[in-house]
C-alpha positions in Angstrom: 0.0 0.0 0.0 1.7 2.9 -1.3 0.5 6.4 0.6 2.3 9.9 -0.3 3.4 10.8 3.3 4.5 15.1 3.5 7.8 16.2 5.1 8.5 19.2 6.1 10.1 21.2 3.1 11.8 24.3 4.5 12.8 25.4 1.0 9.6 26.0 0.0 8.0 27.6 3.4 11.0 30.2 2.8 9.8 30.6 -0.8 6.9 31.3 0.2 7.3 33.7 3.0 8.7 36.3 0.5 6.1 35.4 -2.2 2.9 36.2 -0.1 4.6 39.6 1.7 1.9 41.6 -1.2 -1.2 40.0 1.5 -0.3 42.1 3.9 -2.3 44.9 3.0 -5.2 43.2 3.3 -7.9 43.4 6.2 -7.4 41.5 8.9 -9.3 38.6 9.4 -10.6 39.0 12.7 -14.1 40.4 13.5 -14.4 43.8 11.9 -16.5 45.0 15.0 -19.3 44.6 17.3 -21.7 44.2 15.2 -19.5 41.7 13.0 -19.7 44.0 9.8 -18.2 42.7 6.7 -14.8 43.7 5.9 -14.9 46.4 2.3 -14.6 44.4 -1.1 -10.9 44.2 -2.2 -12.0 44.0 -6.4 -8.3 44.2 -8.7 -8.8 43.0 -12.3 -9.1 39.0 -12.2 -11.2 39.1 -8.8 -14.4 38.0 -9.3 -17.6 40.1 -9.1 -20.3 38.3 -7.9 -23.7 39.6 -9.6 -27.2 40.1 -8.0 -29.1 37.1 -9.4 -28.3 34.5 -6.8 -30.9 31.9 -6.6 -31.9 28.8 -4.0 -30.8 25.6 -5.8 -31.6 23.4 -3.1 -33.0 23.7 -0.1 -33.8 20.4 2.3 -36.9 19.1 3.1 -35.9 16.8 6.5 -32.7 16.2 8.3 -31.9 13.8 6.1 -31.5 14.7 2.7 -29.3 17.8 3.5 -26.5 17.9 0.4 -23.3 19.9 1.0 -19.5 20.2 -0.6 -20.4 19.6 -4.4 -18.4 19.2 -7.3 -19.8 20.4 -10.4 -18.8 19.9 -14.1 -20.6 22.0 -16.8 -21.0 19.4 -19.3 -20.4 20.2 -23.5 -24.3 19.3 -24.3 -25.3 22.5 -21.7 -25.9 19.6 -19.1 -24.4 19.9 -15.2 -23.2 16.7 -13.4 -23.3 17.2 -9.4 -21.8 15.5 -6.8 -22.9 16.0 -3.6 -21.4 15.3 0.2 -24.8 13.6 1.8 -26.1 11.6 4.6 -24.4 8.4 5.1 -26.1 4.7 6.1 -25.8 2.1 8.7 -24.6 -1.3 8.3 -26.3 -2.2 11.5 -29.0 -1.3 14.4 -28.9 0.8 17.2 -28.8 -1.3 20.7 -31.2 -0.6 23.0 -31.0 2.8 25.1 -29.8 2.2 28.8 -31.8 3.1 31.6 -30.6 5.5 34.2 -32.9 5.0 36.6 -32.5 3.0 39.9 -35.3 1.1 42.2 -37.9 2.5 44.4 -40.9 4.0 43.7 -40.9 7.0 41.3 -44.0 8.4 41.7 -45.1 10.7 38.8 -46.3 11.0 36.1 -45.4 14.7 36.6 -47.4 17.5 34.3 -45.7 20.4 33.4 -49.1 22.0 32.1 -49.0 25.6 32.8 -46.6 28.7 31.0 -42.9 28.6 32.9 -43.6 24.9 34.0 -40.0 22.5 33.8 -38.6 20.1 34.9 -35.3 19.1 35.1 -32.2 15.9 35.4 -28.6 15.9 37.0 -26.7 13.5 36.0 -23.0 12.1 35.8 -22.1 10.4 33.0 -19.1 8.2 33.2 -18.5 7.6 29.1 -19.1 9.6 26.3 -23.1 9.5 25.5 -24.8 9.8 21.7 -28.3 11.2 23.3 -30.2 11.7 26.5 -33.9 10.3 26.1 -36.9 11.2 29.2 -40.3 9.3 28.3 -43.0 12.0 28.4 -46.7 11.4 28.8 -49.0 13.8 26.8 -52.2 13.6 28.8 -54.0 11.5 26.1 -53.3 14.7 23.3 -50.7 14.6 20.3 -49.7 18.1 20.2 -47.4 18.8 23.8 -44.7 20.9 23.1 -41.1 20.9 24.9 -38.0 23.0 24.9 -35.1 21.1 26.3 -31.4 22.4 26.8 -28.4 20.7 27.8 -25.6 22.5 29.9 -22.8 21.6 31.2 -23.3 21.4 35.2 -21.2 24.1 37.0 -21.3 24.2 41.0 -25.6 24.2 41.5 -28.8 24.3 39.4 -29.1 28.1 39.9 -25.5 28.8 38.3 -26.1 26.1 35.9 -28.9 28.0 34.1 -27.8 31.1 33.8 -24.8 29.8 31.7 -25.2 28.7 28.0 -26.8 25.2 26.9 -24.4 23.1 24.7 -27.2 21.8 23.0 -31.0 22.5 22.3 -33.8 21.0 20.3 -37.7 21.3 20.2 -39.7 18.7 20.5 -43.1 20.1 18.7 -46.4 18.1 19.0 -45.1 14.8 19.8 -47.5 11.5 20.3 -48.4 10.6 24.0 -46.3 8.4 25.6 -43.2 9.0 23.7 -39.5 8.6 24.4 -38.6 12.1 23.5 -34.4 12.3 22.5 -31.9 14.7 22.4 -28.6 14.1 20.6 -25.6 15.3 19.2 -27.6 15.3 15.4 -30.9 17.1 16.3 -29.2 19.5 18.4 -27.0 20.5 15.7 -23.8 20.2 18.4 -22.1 17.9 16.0 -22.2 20.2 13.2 -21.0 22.7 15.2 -18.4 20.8 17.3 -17.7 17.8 14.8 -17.9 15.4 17.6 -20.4 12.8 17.2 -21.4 12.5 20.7 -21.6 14.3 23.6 -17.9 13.7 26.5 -18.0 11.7 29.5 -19.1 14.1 32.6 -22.4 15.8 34.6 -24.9 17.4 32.9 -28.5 19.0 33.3 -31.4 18.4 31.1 -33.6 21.1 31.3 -37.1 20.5 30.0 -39.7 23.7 29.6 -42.9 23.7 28.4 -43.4 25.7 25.2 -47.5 24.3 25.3 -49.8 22.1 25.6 -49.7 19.3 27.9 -46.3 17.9 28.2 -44.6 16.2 31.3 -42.7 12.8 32.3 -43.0 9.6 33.7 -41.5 8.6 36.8 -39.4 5.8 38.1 -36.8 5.2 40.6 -33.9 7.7 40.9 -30.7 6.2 39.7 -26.8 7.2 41.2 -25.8 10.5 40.7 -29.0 12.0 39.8 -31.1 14.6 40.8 -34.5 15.5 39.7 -36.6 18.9 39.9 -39.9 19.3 39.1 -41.2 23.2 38.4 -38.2 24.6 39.8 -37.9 22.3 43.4 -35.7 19.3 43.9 -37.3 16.1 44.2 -37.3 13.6 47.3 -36.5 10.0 48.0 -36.6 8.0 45.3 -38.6 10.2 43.0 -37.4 10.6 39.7 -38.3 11.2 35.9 -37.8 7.9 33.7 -34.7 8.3 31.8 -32.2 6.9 29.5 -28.8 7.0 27.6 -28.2 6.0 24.2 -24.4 5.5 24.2 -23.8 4.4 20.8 -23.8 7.0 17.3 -25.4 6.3 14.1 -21.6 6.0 13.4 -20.9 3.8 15.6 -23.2 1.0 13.8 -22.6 3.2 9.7 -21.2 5.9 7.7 -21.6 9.5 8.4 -21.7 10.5 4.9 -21.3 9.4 0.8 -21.4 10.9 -2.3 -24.9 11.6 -4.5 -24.9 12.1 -8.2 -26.9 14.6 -9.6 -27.9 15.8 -13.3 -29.3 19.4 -14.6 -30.9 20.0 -18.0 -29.5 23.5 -17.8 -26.1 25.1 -16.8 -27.8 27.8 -14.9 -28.8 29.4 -11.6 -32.2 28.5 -12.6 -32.1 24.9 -12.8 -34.2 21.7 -11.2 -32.1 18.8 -10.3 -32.1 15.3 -11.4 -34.3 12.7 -8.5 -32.4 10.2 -9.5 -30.4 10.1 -6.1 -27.4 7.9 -7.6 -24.9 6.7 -4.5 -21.6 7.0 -6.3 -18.9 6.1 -3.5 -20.0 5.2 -0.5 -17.3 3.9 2.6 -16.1 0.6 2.3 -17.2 -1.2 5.4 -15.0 -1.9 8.2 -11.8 -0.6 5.7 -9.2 2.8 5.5 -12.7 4.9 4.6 -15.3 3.5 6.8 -17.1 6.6 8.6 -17.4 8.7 5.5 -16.6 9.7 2.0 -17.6 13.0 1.4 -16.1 16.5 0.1 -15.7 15.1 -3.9 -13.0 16.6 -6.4 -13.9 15.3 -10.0 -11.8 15.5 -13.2 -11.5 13.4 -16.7 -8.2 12.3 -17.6 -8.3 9.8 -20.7 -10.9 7.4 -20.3 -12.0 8.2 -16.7 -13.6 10.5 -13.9 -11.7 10.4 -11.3 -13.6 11.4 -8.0 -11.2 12.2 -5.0 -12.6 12.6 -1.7 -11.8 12.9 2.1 -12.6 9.8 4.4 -11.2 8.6 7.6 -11.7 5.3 10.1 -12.2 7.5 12.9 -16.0 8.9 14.0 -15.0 12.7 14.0 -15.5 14.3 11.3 -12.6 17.3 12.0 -10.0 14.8 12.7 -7.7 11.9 11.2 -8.9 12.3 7.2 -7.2 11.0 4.6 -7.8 11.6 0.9 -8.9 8.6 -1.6 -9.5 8.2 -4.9 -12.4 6.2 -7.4 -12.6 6.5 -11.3 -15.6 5.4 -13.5 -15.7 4.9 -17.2 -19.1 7.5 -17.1 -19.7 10.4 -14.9 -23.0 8.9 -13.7 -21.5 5.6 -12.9 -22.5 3.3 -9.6 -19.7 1.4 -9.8 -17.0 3.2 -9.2 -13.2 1.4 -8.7 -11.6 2.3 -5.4 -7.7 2.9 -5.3 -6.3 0.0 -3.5 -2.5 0.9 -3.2 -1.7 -0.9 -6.4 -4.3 -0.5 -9.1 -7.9 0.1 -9.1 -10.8 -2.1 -7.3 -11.6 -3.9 -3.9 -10.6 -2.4 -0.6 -9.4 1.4 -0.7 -6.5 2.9 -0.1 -5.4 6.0 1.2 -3.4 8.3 -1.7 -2.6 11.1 0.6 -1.9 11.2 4.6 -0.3 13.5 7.3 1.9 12.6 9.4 -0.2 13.3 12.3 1.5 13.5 16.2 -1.6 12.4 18.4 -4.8 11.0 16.9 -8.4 12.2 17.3 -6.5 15.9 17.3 -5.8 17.0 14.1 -7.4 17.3 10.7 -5.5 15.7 8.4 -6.1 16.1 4.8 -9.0 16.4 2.5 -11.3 18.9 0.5 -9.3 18.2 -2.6 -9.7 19.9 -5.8 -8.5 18.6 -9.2 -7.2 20.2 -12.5 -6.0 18.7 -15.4 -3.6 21.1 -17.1 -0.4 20.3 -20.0 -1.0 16.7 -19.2 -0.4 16.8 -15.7 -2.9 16.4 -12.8 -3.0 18.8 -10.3 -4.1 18.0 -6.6 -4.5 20.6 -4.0 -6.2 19.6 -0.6 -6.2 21.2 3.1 -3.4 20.4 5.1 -3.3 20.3 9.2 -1.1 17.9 11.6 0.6 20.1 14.2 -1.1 24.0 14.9 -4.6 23.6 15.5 -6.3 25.7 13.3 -4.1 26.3 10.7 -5.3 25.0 7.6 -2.7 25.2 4.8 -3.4 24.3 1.3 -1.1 21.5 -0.1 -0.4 20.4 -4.1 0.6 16.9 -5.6 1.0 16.2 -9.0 1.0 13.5 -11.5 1.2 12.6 -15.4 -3.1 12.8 -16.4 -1.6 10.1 -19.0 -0.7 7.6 -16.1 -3.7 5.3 -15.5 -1.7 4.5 -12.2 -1.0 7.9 -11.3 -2.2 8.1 -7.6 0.8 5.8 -7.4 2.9 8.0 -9.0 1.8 11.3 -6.7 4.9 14.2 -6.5 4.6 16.2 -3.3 4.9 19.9 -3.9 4.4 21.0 -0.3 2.4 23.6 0.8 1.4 26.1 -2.1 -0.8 28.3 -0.2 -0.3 29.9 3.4 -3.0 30.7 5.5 -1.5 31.1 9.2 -3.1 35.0 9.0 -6.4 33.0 9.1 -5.3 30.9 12.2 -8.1 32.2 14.5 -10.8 32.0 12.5 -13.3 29.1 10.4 -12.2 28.7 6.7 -13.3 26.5 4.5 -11.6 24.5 2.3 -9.9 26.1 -0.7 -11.8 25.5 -4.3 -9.1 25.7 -7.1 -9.9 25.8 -10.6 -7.8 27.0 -14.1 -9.5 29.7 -15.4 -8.9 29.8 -19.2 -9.3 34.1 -19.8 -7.0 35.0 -17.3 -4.2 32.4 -17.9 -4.1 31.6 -14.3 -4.8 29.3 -11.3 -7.1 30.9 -8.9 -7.9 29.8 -5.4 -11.3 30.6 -3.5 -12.7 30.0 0.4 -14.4 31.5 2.8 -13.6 33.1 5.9 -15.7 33.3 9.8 -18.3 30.6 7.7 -20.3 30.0 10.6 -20.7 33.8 11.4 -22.4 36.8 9.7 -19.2 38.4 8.5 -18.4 35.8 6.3 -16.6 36.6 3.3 -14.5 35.1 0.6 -11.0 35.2 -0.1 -9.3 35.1 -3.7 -5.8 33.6 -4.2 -3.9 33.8 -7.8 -0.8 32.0 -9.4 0.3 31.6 -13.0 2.0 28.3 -12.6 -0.3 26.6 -9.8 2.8 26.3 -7.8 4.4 29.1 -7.1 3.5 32.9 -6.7 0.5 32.1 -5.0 -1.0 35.8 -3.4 -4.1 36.8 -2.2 -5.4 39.6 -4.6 -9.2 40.1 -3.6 -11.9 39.9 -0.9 -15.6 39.0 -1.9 -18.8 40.0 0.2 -21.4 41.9 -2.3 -24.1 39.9 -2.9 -23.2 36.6 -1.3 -25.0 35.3 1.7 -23.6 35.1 5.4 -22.5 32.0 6.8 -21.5 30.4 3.5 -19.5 27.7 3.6 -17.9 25.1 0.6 -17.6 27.9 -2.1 -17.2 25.9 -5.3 -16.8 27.6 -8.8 -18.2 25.6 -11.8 -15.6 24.4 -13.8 -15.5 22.1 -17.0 -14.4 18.3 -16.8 -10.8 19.4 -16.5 -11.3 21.8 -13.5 -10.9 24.6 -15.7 -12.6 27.8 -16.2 -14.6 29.2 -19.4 -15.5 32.1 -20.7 -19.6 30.0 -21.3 -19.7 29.5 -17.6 -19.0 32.2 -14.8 -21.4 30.1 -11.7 -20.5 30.4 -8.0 -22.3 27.9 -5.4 -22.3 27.1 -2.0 -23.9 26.4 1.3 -25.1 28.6 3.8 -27.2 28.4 7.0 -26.4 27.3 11.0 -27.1 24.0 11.4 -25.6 21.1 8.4 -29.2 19.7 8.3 -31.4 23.0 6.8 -28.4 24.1 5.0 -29.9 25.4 1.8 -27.4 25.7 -1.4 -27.1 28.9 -3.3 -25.7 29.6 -6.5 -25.0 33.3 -8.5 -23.3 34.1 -11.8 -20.2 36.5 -11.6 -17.6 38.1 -14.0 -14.3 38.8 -13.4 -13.2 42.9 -12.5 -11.0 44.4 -15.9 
């Protein structure tokens, strides 16, 4: 199994610290101000200008059929191909949830019926925990409503509440006598913390009614718990009946795999394709098991190649690796996994850090591909000692090389974003755009806050020179995240096709995807 492992190449880092001096004139990166205002556009010819015409290309309809990360190929017939990072499956079952509770009698049930009503849990946890579940009567009606929170616990219940939940989800008009859930999904705290479930340690579950007729069960309290109902701390063995659900969806599947998509129309004004094709998906119990997600695809020769980030660990933000697939047709199901040697059967890893602790650091991933004078370019994020600093890597191969993830030449880091160390970027898109003669580099900056913007980097070889010429915030939405420009199936740039997209929104779940034209500044 042959994996391109990166060294440290001081050469280059010192080649690059006199080649990217021209950012400093920039804006810092940092919060403008209080009220998080935007920084002012920084438009030099090349930079694009991104027109008013945006448009809602997607928008989800549940939880789970959210779509994120996309590549997208405008096709010669005036077609678009799409792939898209989505939910993931299971290749098992959940285990039953384990009960907190102790023995004794529990009294109950206990209504929470009127406005300000609550009630509320303590409890330790001694291992990590997926989701917190309290069965809740609803006085023979299907429309109770609850507002629950989940804080850390910090010295007493008074203190405890006046801090900030970790977690919160409404539970609207659920069926009487249901276990009612909160977990790391519906809460949206993976999204926002990439860990799957909630760490080992004592909690409160506060439960408010929002209306109707809402309350809980009771049953025996269990250790380390403590119950209050309406504000006053329970006695003897009174307690709400409660549960723990300590294994993830992960835990028993795959986070996430990649859709295929079609559109009659290479437009902001476009319908997409139902046909909800599962092009890679992770192999089961092997180097890519708890996702495949954030695709790159190119045609070199005969093939798409699809390259995407995956990992055998549960978090999302940590451990990734990069793979690659190829299919003879863009809307192929059977795509061939890279298995070290050649193509087929259990997957290999083409690109890895060389990471110092595990669970810790990002790795690599959200690749983007160009194929450019015969040669295949590879760019991906790079991260395995500062937290937070996401630098942007390059490999490169012969496009004529059927073998050529084997054949990978490690150009080191290309593009230096330390200056963005304190705040959420995304990944950088990278595409060869055809009028300007030139490699050009896009991502966002504070993505999950209202100040995002975009950044524009530029080179005229794709490895070298690389310098941050513009900043982008006129007409694009706040708390956009994976900006991908449209390219053709060699990651390049035409004149025909000037289209923007990305996601934007709070939690991963209801993030809609947006897409505007543009045209570049003279």
């Amino acid at each position: 199994m042959k994996k391109l492992v990166f060294s440290i190449q001081v050469f280059i880092v010192t080649l690059l610290a006199a080649q990217l001096t021209s950012c400093e004139g920039f804006p810092g990166p940092e919060p403008i101000s209080e009220q998080y205002a935007r920084p002012e556009e920084v438009i030099v010819p090349g930079v694009p200008v991104v027109k008013g015409d945006g448009k809602s290309i997607y928008q989800p309809t549940s939880s789970r059929d959210f779509r994120y990360a996309a590549a997208m190929i405008a096709n010669s017939n005036g077609t678009m191909s799409a792939w898209f990072s989505t939910p993931g499956g299971t290749t098992g079952s959940l285990p039953a949830a384990t009960s907190l509770n102790g023995s004794g009698a529990g009294g109950g049930p206990y209504p929470m019926h009127s406005n300000g009503n609550s009630g509320a849990i303590k409890y330790t946890f001694d291992k990590s925990f997926y989701g917190w579940i309290v069965d809740c009567p609803g006085w023979s009606t299907n429309t109770s409503c609850f507002h629950w929170e989940l804080y850390q616990w910090n010295n007493d219940y008074i203190s405890t509440l006046s801090g900030t939940p970790i977690a919160q989800y409404d539970h609207m008009n659920y069926k009487d006598n249901s276990s009612l859930e909160i977990n790391t999904d519906n809460s949206g705290y993976a999204d926002e913390t990439g860990n799957v479930k909630f760490p080992a340690g004592t909690y409160l579950l506060y439960m408010e009614r929002i209306s109707g007729t809402p309350g809980c069960w009771g049953a025996g309290i269990g250790e380390n718990m403590t119950v209050w109902h309406n504000g006053t701390e329970l006695s003897g063995t009174q307690a709400f009946r409660t549960k723990a659900q300590y294994t993830s969806p992960a835990d028993v599947g795959y986070s996430a795999q990649i859709r295929y998509y079609t559109a009659s129309s290479v437009t902001n004004d476009l319908t997409w394709s139902e046909d909800n094709i599962v092009a890679v998906a992770p192999t089961n119990k092997k180097a890519d098991s708890y996702y495949a997600k954030d695709p790159a695809v190119v045609k070199a020769g005969d093939y798409y190649y699809m390259v995407y980030t995956g990992s055998t660990t549960v978090v999302e933000t940590t451990d990734n690796e990069l793979f690659v697939a190829r299919s003879a047709t863009p809307d192929g199901k059977n795509w061939e996994k890279w298995n070290g040697t050649g193509w087929g059967g259990d997957p290999a890893a083409i690109v890895s850090a060389n990471l110092t602790a595990e669970e810790t650091f990002f790795g690599v991933g959200e690749a983007s591909l160009i194929v450019k004078d015969g040669q295949i370019y590879l760019y991906y994020t790079y991260n395995d000692q500062a937290i937070d600093v996401y630098d942007i890597h390059l490999a490169t191969a012969s496009a004529s090389d059927p073998n050529w993830p084997a054949a990978l030449s490690d150009k080191g880091k290309v593009i230096d974003r330390n200056k963005f160390a304190a705040n959420s970027v995304s990944g950088c898109d990278v595409k060869y755009v055809d009028e300007l003669n030139c490699f050009q580099a896009i991502h966002g900056v504070n993505v999950n806050e209202v100040n995002t913007y975009l950044t524009i980097w530029q080179s005229t070889d794709g490895i070298t020179g690389w310098e941050q010429i513009g900043i982008v915030t006129d007409n694009t939405r706040v708390r956009l995240k994976y900006p991908r420009v449209v390219g053709n199936d060699q990651g390049h740039v035409t004149s025909a096709v000037h289209l923007l997209t990305y996601q934007y929104g709070i939690s991963r779940s209801s993030w809609r995807t947006w897409m505007s034209s543009y045209q570049y500044a003279e």
